[in-house]
TISE-121381 format. One record per residue (C-alpha): residue in three letters; x, y, z. Coordinates in steps of 0.5 Angstrom, whole numbers, plus 500, padded with zeros to 3 digits. Example, Ala and Ser with C-alpha at 12.3 -4.5 7.8 and 13.67 -1.06 7.14 Angstrom:
   miro     X     Y     Z
    Ala   525   491   516
    Ser   527   498   514
END
This chain:
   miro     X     Y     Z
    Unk   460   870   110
    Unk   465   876   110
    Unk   471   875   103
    Unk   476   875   109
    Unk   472   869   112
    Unk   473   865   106
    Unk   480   867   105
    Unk   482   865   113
    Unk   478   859   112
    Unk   482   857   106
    Unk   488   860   107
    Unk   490   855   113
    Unk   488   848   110
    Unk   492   850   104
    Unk   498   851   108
    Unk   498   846   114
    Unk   500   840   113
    Unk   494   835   110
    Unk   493   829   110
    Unk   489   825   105
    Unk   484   819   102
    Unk   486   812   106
    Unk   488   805   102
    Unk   488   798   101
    Unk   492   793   098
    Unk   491   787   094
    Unk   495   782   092
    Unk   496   775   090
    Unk   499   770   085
    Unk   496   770   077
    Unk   496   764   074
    Unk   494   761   066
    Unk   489   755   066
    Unk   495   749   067
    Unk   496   753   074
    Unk   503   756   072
    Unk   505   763   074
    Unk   505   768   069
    Unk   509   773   069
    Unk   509   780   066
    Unk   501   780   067
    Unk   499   789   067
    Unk   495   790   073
    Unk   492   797   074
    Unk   486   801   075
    Unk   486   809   072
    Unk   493   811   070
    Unk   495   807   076
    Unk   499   800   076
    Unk   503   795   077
    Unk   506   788   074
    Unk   507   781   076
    Unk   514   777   078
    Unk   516   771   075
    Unk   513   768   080
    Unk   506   770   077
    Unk   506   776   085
    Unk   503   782   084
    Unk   502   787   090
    Unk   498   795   089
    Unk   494   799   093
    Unk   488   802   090
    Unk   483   806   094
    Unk   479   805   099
    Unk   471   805   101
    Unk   470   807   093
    Unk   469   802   087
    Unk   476   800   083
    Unk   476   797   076
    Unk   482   793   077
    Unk   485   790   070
    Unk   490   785   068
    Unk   492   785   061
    Unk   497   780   058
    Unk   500   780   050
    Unk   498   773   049
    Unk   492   772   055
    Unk   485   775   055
    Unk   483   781   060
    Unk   481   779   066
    Unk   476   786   069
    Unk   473   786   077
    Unk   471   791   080
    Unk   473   791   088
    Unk   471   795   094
    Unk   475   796   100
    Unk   475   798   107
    Unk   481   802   109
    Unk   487   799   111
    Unk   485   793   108
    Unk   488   787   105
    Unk   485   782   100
    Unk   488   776   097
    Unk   486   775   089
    Unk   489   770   085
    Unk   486   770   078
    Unk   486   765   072
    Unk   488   768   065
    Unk   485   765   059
    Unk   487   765   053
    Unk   479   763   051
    Unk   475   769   052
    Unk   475   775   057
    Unk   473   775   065
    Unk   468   780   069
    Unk   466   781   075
    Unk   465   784   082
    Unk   468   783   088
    Unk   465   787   095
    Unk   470   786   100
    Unk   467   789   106
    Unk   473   788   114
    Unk   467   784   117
    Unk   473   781   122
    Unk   476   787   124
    Unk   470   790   125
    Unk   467   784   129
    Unk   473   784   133
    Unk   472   792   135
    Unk   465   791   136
    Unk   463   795   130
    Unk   457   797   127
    Unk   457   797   120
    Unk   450   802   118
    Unk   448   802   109
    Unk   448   809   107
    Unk   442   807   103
    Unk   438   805   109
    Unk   440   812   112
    Unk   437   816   107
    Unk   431   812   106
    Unk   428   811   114
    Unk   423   817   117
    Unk   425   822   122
    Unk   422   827   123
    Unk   431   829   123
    Unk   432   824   118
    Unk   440   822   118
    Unk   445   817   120
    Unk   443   820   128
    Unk   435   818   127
    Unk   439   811   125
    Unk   442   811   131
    Unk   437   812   136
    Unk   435   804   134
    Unk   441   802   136
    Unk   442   799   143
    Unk   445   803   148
    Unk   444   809   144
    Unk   438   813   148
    Unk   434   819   146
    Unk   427   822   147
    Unk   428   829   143
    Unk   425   827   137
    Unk   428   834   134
    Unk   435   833   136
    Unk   441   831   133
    Unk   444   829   139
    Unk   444   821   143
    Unk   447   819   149
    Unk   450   813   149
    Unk   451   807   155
    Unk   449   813   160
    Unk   454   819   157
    Unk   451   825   155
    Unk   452   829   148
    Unk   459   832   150
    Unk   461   825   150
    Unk   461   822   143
    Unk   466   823   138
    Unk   465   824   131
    Unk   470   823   126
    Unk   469   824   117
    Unk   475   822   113
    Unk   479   821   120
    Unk   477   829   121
    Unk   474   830   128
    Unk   467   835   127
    Unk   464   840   132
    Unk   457   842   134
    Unk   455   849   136
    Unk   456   851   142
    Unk   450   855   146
    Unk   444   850   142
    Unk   440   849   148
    Unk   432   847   145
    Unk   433   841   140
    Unk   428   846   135
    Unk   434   850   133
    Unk   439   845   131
    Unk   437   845   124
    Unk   442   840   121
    Unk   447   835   122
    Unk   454   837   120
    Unk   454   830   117
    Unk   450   830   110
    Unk   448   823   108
    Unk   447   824   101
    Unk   456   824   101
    Unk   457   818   105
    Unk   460   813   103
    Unk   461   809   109
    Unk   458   809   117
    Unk   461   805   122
    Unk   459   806   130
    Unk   462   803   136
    Unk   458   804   143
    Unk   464   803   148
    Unk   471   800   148
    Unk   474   803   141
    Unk   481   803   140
    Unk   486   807   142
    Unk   487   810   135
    Unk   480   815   137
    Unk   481   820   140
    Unk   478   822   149
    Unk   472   821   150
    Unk   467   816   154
    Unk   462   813   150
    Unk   462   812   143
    Unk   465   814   136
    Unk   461   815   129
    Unk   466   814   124
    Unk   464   817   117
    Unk   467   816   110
    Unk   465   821   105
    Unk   465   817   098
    Unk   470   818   092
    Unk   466   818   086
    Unk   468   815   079
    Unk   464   819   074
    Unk   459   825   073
    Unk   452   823   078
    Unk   447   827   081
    Unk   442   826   086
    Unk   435   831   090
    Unk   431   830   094
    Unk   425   835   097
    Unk   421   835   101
    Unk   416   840   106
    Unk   421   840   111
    Unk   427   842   106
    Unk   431   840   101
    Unk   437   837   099
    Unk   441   836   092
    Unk   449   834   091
    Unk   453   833   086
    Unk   459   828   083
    Unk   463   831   078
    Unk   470   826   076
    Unk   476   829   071
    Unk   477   826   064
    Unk   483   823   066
    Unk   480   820   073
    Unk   485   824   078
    Unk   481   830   080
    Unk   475   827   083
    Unk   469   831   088
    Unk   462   831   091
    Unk   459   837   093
    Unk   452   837   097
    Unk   447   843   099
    Unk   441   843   104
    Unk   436   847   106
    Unk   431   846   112
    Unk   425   849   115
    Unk   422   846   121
    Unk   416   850   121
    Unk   412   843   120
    Unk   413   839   126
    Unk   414   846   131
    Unk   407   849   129
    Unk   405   841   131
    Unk   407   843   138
    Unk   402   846   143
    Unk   404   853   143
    Unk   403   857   138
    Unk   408   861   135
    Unk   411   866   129
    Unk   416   862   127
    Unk   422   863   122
    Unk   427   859   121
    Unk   433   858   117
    Unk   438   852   116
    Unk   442   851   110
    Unk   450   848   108
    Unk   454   847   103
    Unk   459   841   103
    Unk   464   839   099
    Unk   470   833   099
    Unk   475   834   093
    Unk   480   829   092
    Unk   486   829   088
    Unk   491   823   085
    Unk   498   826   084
    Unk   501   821   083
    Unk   501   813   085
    Unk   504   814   092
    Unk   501   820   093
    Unk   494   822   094
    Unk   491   829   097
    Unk   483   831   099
    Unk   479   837   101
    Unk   473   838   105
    Unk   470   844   107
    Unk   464   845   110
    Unk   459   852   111
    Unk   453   853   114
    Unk   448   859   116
    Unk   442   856   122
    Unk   437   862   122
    Unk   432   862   128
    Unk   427   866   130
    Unk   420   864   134
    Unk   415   869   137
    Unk   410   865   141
    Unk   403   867   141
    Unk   399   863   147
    Unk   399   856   150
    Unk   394   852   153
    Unk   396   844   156
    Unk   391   841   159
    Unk   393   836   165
    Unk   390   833   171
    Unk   386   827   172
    Unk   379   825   169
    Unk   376   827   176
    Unk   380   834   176
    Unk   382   836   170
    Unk   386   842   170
    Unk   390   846   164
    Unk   395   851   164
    Unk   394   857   160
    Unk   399   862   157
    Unk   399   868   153
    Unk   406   871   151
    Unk   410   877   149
    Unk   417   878   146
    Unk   421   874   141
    Unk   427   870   141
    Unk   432   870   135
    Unk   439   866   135
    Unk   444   865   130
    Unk   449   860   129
    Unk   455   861   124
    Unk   460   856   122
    Unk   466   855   118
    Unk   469   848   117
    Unk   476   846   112
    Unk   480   841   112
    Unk   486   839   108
    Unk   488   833   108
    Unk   495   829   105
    Unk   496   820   104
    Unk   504   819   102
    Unk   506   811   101
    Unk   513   811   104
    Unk   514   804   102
    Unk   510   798   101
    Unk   509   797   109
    Unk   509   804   111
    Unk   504   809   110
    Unk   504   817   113
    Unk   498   821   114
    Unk   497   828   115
    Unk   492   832   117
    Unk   489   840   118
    Unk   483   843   120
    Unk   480   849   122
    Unk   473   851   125
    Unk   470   857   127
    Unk   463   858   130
    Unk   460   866   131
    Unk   453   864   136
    Unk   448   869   138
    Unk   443   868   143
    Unk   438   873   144
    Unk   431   873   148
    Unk   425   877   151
    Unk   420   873   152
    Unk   414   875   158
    Unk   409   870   159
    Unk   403   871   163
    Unk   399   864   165
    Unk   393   862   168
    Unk   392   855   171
    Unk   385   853   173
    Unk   380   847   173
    Unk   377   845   166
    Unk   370   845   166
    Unk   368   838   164
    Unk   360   837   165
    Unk   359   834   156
    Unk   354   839   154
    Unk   355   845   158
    Unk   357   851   154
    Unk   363   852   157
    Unk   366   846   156
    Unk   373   844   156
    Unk   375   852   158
    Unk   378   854   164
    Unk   372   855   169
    Unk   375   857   176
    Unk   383   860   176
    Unk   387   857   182
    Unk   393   861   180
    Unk   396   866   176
    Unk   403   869   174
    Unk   408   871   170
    Unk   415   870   168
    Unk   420   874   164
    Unk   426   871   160
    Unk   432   875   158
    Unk   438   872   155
    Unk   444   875   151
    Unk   449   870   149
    Unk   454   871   145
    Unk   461   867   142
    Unk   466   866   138
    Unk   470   860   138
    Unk   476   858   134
    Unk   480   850   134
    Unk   485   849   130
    Unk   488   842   129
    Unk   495   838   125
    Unk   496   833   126
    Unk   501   827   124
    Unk   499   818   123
    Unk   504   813   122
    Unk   502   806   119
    Unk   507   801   119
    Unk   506   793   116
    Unk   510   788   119
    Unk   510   781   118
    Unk   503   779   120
    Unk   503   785   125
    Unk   501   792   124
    Unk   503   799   128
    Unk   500   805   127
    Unk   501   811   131
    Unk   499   818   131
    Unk   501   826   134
    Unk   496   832   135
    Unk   496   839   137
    Unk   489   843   138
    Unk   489   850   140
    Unk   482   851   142
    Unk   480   860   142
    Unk   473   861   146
    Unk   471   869   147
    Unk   465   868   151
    Unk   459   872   153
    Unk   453   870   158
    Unk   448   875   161
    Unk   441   870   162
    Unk   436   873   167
    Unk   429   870   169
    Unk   424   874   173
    Unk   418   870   176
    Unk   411   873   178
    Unk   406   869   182
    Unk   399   873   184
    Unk   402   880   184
    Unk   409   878   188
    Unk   416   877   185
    Unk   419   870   188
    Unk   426   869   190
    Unk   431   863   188
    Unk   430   858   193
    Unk   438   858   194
    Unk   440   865   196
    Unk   438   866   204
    Unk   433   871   204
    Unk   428   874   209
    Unk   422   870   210
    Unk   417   872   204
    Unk   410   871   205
    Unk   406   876   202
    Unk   402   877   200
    Unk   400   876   208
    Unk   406   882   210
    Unk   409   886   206
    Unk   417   884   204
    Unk   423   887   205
    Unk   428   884   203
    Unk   431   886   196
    Unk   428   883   190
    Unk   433   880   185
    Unk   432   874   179
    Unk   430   868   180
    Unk   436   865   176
    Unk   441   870   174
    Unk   447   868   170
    Unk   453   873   168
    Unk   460   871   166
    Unk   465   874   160
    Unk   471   869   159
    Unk   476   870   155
    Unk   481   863   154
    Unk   485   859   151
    Unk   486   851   151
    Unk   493   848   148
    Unk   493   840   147
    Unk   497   836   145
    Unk   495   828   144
    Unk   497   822   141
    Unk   498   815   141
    Unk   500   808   138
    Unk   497   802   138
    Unk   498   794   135
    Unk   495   790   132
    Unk   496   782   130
    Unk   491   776   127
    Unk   494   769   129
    Unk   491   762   130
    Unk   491   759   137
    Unk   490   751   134
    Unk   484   751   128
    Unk   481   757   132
    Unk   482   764   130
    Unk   484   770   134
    Unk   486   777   134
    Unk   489   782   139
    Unk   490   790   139
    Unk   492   794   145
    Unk   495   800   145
    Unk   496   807   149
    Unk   493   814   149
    Unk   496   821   152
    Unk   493   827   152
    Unk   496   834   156
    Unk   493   840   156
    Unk   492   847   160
    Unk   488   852   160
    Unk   489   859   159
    Unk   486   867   160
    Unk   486   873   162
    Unk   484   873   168
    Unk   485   865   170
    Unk   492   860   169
    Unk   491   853   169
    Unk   495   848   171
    Unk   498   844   166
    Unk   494   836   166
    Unk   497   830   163
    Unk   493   823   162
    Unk   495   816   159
    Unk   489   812   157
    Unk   492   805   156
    Unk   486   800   152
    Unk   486   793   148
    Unk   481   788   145
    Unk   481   781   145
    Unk   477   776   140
    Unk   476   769   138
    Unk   473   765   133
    Unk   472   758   135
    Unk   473   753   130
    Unk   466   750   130
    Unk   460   748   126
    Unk   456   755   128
    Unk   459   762   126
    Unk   461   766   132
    Unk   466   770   134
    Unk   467   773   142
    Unk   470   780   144
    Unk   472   782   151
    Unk   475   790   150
    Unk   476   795   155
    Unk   481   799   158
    Unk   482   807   161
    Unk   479   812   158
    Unk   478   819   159
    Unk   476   826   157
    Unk   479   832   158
    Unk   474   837   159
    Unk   472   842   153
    Unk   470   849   154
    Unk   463   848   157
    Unk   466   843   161
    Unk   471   847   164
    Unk   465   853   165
    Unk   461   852   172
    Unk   453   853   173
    Unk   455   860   175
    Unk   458   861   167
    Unk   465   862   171
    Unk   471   858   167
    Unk   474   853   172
    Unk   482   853   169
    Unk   483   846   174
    Unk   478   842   172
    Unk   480   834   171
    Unk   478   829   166
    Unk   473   825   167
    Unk   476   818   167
    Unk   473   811   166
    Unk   475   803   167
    Unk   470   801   161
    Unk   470   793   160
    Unk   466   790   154
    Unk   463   782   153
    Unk   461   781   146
    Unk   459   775   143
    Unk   457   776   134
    Unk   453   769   132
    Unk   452   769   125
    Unk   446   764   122
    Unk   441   763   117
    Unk   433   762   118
    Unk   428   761   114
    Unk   435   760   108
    Unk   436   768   109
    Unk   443   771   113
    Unk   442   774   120
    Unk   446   775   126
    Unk   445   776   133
    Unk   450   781   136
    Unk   450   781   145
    Unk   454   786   149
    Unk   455   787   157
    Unk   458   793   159
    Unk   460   796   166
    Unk   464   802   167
    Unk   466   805   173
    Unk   468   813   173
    Unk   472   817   177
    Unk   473   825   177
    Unk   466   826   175
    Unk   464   832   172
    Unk   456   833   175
    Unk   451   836   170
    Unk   445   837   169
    Unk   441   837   162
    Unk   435   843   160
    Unk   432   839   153
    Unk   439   839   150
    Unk   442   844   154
    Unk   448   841   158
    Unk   450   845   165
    Unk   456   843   168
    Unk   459   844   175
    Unk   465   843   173
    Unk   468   840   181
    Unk   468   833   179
    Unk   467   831   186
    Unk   462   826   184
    Unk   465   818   182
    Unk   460   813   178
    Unk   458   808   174
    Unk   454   804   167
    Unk   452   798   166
    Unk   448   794   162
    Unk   446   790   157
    Unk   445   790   149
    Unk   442   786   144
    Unk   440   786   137
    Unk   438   782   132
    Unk   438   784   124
    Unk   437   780   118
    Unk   433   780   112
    Unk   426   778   116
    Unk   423   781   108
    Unk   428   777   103
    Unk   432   782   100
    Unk   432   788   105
    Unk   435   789   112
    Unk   432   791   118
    Unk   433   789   126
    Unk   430   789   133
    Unk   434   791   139
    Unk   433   791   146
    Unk   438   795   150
    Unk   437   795   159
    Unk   442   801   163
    Unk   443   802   169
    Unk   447   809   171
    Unk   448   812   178
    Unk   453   818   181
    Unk   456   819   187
    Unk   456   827   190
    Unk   461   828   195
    Unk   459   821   199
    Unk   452   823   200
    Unk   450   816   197
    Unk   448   814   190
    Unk   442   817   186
    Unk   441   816   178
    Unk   444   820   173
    Unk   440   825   168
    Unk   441   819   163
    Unk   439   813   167
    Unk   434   810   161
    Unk   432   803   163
    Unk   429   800   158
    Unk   429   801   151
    Unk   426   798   144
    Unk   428   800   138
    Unk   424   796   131
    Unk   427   799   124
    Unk   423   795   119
    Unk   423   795   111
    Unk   419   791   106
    Unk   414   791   100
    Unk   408   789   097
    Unk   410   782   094
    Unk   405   783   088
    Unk   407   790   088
    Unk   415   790   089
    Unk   415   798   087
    Unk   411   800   094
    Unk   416   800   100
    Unk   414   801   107
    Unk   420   804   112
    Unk   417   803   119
    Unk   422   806   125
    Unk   419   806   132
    Unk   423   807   139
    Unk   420   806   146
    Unk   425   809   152
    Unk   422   808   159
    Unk   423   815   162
    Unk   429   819   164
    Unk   430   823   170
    Unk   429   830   169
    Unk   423   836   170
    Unk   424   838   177
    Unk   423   845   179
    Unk   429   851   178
    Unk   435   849   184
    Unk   431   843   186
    Unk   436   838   189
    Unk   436   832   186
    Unk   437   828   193
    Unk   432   831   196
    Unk   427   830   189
    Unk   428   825   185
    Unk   423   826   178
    Unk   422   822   172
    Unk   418   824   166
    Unk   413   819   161
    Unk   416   814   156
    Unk   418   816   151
    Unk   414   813   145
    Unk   415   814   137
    Unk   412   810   130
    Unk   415   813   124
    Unk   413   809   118
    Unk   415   812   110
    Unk   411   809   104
    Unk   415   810   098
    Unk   413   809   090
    Unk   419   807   086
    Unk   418   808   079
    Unk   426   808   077
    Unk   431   803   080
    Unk   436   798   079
    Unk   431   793   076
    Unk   428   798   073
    Unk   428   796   065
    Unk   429   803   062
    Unk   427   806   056
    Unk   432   809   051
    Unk   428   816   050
    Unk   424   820   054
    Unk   425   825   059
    Unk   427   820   065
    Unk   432   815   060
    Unk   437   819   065
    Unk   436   817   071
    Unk   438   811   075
    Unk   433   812   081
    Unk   426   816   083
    Unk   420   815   088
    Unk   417   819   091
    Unk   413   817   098
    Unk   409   820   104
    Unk   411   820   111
    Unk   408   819   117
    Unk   412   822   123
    Unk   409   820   131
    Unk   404   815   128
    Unk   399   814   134
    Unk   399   821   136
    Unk   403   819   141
    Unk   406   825   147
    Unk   412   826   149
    Unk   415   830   154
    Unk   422   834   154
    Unk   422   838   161
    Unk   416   840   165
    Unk   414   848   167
    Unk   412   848   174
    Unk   407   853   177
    Unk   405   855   183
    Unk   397   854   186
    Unk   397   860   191
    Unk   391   857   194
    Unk   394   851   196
    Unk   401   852   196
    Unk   402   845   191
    Unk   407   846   185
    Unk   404   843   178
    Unk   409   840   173
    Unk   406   841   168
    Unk   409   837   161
    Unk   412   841   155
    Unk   410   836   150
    Unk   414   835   143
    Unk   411   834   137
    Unk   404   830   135
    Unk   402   827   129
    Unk   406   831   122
    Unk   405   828   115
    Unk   411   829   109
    Unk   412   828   102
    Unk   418   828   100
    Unk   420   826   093
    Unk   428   823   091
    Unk   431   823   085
    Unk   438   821   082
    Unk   442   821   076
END
C-alpha cells in the first residue's frame, strides 16, 4: 500500500468524530457480617473507582465484554476481590459481605441471557469457532450449522439466511458496520473473511426480526466484539492452508490496551482437490489491529484498522468430468488456454469515542472509512470434447472417451475494474430512565463507486459460432446453410458508471423489563429511517425515504419449566447498495427502490436438564412477505441484479435446534431447519426463488476419549436438499425450472492436547510459558462426497440435447494444523 494510502486512511479516522468501547454497570449494597451498611468501602478496578454512601450503595461502570478485576477495600474490613465479565449495556446487582476474618475471591460470568432470549439471539463461544473444521474455518462455517443459515459453497464465506441472499446480511465489529469486495464472483477467490476469529471476543447472531437499532438490511445481523486484553499474550496458528498469529499487548498503567492479529492463506490445497487441473497461485493475507485508550473514568476512545491484499491467479490446464448413467456413461473433456488474474485491495479504519455524560446517559461516536481497488482480469479459451466412455472392464481403452458426440469451444474475456470509497459518521444516544432505556442514534454515509465492466463471451459448437438466444437474429442452421446474419457474443456486457450515494439513517427505540403478575415480561419497539439519492455524471436519482417501524415481545411465564416465548417483527427495508442499483446489462438504474418486507417471528427457548446436564431447545416460525422485489439471479457467489423491482415474495419456515453438553463439559447442537421461498415476476405467477433450499440439517459435535481426555474430535456436518440453479445462459426461469444435487458435507478435526487449562505445568523447560498447545489433523469432505456449485451446458450436435454437466466443489483434503498460545 502507497504512504498517501496509509496516511488518507489514518488521517480521516483520527479527525472524524469516534466512538469507543461499550460498558456496563454494577451496583448494589455493601453490607459487614451483621447486615449493616458499610460506608466508605473503596470500589475500583484499574485506576478507576468509586466509594459506597452511608447507606453501604455503590454504582460504577466498568468495561464490557472483558474480564474486570473489581476490588472493595475498607480501613478495618478484609479485601474482597471478584473478577466480573459483562455484555454491554448490561446492569448487574452484587451485594458483597465484608469480613474482618479473612479476605474474599471469586469469579462471576455474567452473560444478557435475558436480553438476548427475548431478541432472539445466538450466542456462539469464540473457542468453538476456532476449534470446528472448515475447509473456510471461522465464525461463518459456525453459521452455516445454524438453522435458516444455507450454504452449499464450501470455499465461500458467504450464507444466505431464511430465503435472502449474500447482499442481505449485516455484519457489525465493535458496532462498526464491515464491508466485503465487490467484483468476488467464485468462491476460491475469497481468501479471507474480514472477521479474524483470533481477536474476538464475543459473537452474537440473530436470523430475522432484530431490532431497530441495526441498520437496513432483510435477513440477518452478525454482531462481533473484538476483545480488550488485560495483559501481555500470544497466540498461532499454522496449518498448510496458512497461518495465523495475533498479539496482546497492555500498558503498565492499564490504560492503553491492543490486540494485533496477522493472517495468510493459501487454497492451493482444497483447489487443486477439484476436477479441473490448474496453475494456481493465490495470495491472501491481513493485518487487524483493535487499540483501546482509557482517558479518563468518563471517557474511553479505541482504534480499529484493517488492511488486506488477496492475490488471485489460475491458469487451467484440462478437465475431464464424467456423467451419464451406468448404462450410457458419458464425460466431458476440456483442454484450456489463458489465465485469470484478480486482485483486491482493501483499506478499513475506524475510530471510535464512548463519553458517560452522567450515570443515566451515554453518548457514542463513530467514524469509519473503507476503500477497495478491485481488478478482474481474464482470457480463458476452452476447448471440449464430449463422448461416450468405454465401459467394457478389461478393454484397453477403458473409462476414455470412445466415440465424441460433440465438440466446441468457448472464449471468456473480462476487464473489470473498481475503485469504491464509503465513509461514515455517526452519533448514538443511550439514556436510563427508571426501568426503561432509550437509545437512538443519526448516520451519514457517503458511498464513492468508479466502475468499469467489459466481460464478453464467445461460443463455438462444431465449427460455427452460436448466437444468444435473446437477441432475434436470422435463423442459424449451419452447418446445413450458410448464416448470414452478424456474429456477435454469446453474452457481452459493458458499462462504465461513475456515482455517488449520500445516505442518511437513524433511529430510536425503547426498551422496558416489567412483570404482568409473577410472569416476567420485556417489550422493545422502535423506529427506523433511512434516505438517499443517487448521483452521476451522466444520471440523477430521485431522492427516496423509508420508515421502518419494528418491536418485540417476550414472556417468561412463572412455571416449573424454564421457558420463555417471543413474538418480534415488523417493516424492514433495504435500500439498494451500488450492485443492487446495477442491472444485467452493467447499467446503474438511480431510481431503483428498496426492497421491503413484513417479517414476523414466533419463538419459544425452553431450557432443561437431561441426563443432570444443561441443554435448550430453541424453535422458531417466521414468514415474511415482500414487496418492491429486486430480482436476481446467482452465478457460484455472483449476485446479478435486474435492478426493476417488479417482482413481490415470501419466506416461510420453520427453525429448530438443540445444544447442550451431549458430552459432559463440551457443547454441541443438532439443527434442523424447513424453507420455503417464492417470487412473483410481473404477475406471471409464483416460482421459487435462487435460494429456495427446503430442507436442511446441521450437526456440530464435540468430544473426547474418556481415558484419553487429550484427544479431542471436532465433528461438523451440513446436509442441504438442493438449491435452483445451473440453467443454461438467458434460460427463463418460467419456462425452466432446474434444481442442482444436495448438497452433503462431513468435516471432522482430531486434536492432541499437550497444554490447557488442566494441564499441570512444569516451572522450566521450554514450554513453562505457554497456556495452550495441540496440534490435530483435519479431514475436509469425509465421505468424499460431490457437491455441485453450477452446471456447464454443452451442445450434442448430432442430437440436438443439451448436457448439464456439474462443476463440482472439492473432494476429500487432509490438514494438519498446530495451535499455540501464550
Amino acid at each position: 500500500m502507497s504512504t498517501n494510502k496509509l496516511i488518507f486512511v489514518f488521517f480521516f479516522c483520527f479527525a472524524s468524530l469516534p466512538l469507543l468501547a461499550q460498558t456496563a454497570r454494577i451496583k448494589g449494597v455493601i453490607l459487614d457480617k451483621n447486615n449493616q451498611p458499610v460506608e466508605n468501602v473503596n470500589v475500583s478496578y484499574s485506576s478507576i473507582g468509586t466509594q459506597s454512601n452511608q447507606n453501604g450503595f455503590y454504582d460504577i461502570k466498568v468495561p464490557a465484554n472483558q474480564n474486570v478485576t473489581l476490588v472493595f477495600t475498607h480501613v478495618s474490613l478484609k479485601k474482597i476481590t471478584i473478577i466480573f465479565s459483562l455484555d454491554s449495556n448490561e446492569q448487574k446487582e452484587f451485594n458483597p459481605v465484608m469480613s474482618d476474618q479473612e479476605e474474599q475471591m471469586g469469579e462471576v460470568i455474567v452473560t444478557s441471557n435475558n436480553r438476548k432470549l427475548i431478541q432472539g439471539v445466538a450466542t456462539i463461544e469464540p473457542e468453538m469457532i476456532r476449534k470446528i473444521p472448515g475447509a473456510n474455518a471461522g465464525i461463518e462455517n459456525i453459521l452455516k450449522t445454524l438453522p435458516g443459515v444455507n450454504s452449499n459453497n464450501e470455499l465461500s464465506t458467504q450464507y444466505a439466511v431464511r430465503g435472502g441472499n449474500y447482499d442481505e446480511n449485516l455484519v457489525y465489529v465493535n458496532e462498526i458496520e464491515v464491508y466485503r469486495p465487490f467484483l468476488i464472483r467464485s468462491g476460491q477467490q475469497e481468501g479471507l473473511s474480514f472477521t479474524n476469529t483470533d481477536l474476538v471476543q464475543n459473537v452474537d447472531f440473530s436470523a430475522g426480526g432484530f431490532q431497530a437499532k441495526f441498520g437496513d438490511k432483510l435477513s440477518s445481523v452478525l454482531d462481533i466484539t473484538y476483545r480488550k486484553p488485560l495483559k501481555f499474550g500470544a497466540s498461532l496458528e499454522a496449518s498448510f492452508l496458512g497461518g495465523s498469529l495475533s498479539v496482546d499487548a497492555v500498558s503498565k498503567n492499564r490504560k492503553w490496551s491492543a490486540v494485533t492479529g496477522v493472517r495468510y492463506r493459501n487454497n492451493s490445497l482444497l483447489v487443486k482437490s477439484q476436477e479441473t487441473q490448474t496453475n494456481f497461485t493465490p495470495s491472501f493475507a491481513d493485518i487487524q489491529t483493535n487499540v483501546n485508550y482509557q482517558a479518563s473514568a468518563k471517557w474511553q476512545w479505541s482504534f480499529l484498522g484493517n488492511i488486506s491484499q488477496n492475490k488471485y491467479q489460475y491458469q487451467p490446464l484440462t478437465r475431464q468430468t464424467n456423467f451419464g448413467t451406468i448404462d450410457n456413461p458419458m464425460a466431458l473433456t476440456v483442454f484450456y488456454e489463458g489465465q485469470e488474474k484478480d486482485k483486491y485491495d482493501t483499506y478499513f479504519g475506524a475510530l471510535k469515542t464512548t463519553f458517560n455524560v452522567s450515570d443515566n446517559f451515554t453518548l457514542k461516536f463513530i467514524s469509519s472509512v473503507f476503500h477497495t481497488l478491485e481488478q478482474e482480469y481474464l482470457d480463458i479459451f476452452a476447448q471440449y470434447r464430449l463422448g461416450e466412455v468405454d465401459s467394457s472392464i478389461g478393454s484397453e481403452t477403458f473409462g476414455e472417451v470412445a466415440f465424441t458426440r460433440g465438440i466446441g469451444s468457448q472464449l471468456s474475456h473480462a476487464r473489470n475494474d473498481l475503485d469504491a470509497l464509503i465513509v461514515n459518521t455517526e452519533i448514538k444516544g443511550f439514556h436510563d430512565w427508571k426501568e426503561s432505556q432509550f437509545e437512538w442514534g443519526i448516520k451519514y454515509t457517503r458511498e464513492s463507486i468508479r466502475d468499469r465492466i467489459i466481460e464478453w463471451e464467445v461460443i463455438d459448437s462444431a465449427g460455427f459460432s452460436l448466437n444468444p438466444p435473446i437477441i432475434d437474429l436470422p435463423k442459424n442452421d449451419q452447418p446445413y446453410s450458410p448464416y448470414t446474419g452478424p456474429l456477435v457474443p454469446y453474452q457481452n456486457i459493458r458499462a462504465t458508471n461513475f456515482n455517488s450515494i449520500n445516505r442518511f439513517s437513524g433511529y430510536g427505540q425503547w426498551s422496558l423489563k416489567s412483570n404482568i403478575g409473577s410472569n416476567e415480561v420485556w417489550y422493545n419497539a422502535g423506529v427506523r429511517f433511512h434516505n438517499w439519492e443517487v448521483l452521476g455524471s451522466a444520471l440523477t436519482g430521485k431522492s427516496q425515504i423509508t420508515f421502518s417501524p419494528r418491536a418485540q415481545f417476550a414472556i417468561k411465564p412463572d412455571w416449573q419449566k424454564d421457558m420463555v416465548f417471543r413474538l418480534s417483527g415488523g417493516l424492514y427495508h433495504q435500500p439498494p447498495f451500488y450492485r443492487e442499483l446495477r442491472d444485467a446489462d452493467g447499467m446503474v438504474q438511480p431510481n431503483t427502490k428498496a426492497q421491503q418486507s413484513v417479517h414476523v417471528v414466533i419463538g419459544n427457548d425452553y431450557s432443561f436438564k437431561m441426563w443432570n446436564r444443561p441443554f435448550k431447545l430453541v424453535s422458531e416460525l417466521y414468514y415474511k412477505s415482500l414487496t418492491d422485489v429486486n430480482t436476481y439471479t446467482i452465478d457460484n457467489v455472483r449476485i446479478r441484479y435486474a435492478a426493476n423491482n417488479n417482482a413481490t415474495a415470501y419466506a416461510q419456515g420453520l427453525d429448530v435446534r438443540l445444544n447442550g453438553e451431549f458430552v459432559p463439559g463440551t457443547e454441541s447442537w443438532f439443527s434442523f431447519g424447513y424453507l420455503k421461498t417464492e417470487e412473483n415476476s410481473n404477475d406471471k405467477g409464483y416460482i421459487a426463488r435462487p435460494t429456495d433450499q427446503r430442507l436442511k440439517f446441521g450437526l456440530l459435535f464435540q468430544d473426547y476419549m474418556p481415558n484419553i481426555p487429550s484427544i479431542k474430535l471436532y465433528l461438523n456436518l451440513l446436509y442441504n436438499t438442493g438449491l435452483p440453479g445451473g440453467s443454461p445462459s438467458y434460460a427463463d426461469p418460467y419456462l425452466y425450472q432446474n434444481r442442482l444435487n444436495d448438497y452433503r458435507r462431513v468435516d471432522v478435526g482430531f486434536s492432541k492436547v499437550f497444554i490447557d487449562n488442566t494441564t499441570v505445568k512444569k516451572d522450566t523447560g521450554w514450554f513453562k510459558d505457554f497456556k495452550e498447545l495441540a496440534i490435530g489433523l483435519e479431514i475436509f469432505n469425509l465421505f468424499d462426497n460431490q457437491n455441485a456449485i453450477t452446471n456447464t451446458w454443452v451442445r450434442d450436435v448430432y442430437s440436438k440435447n443439451q448436457y448439464a454437466i456439474p462443476n463440482y466443489m472439492t473432494t476429500r483434503v487432509f490438514n494438519v494444523k498446530l495451535t499455540a498460545k501464550l
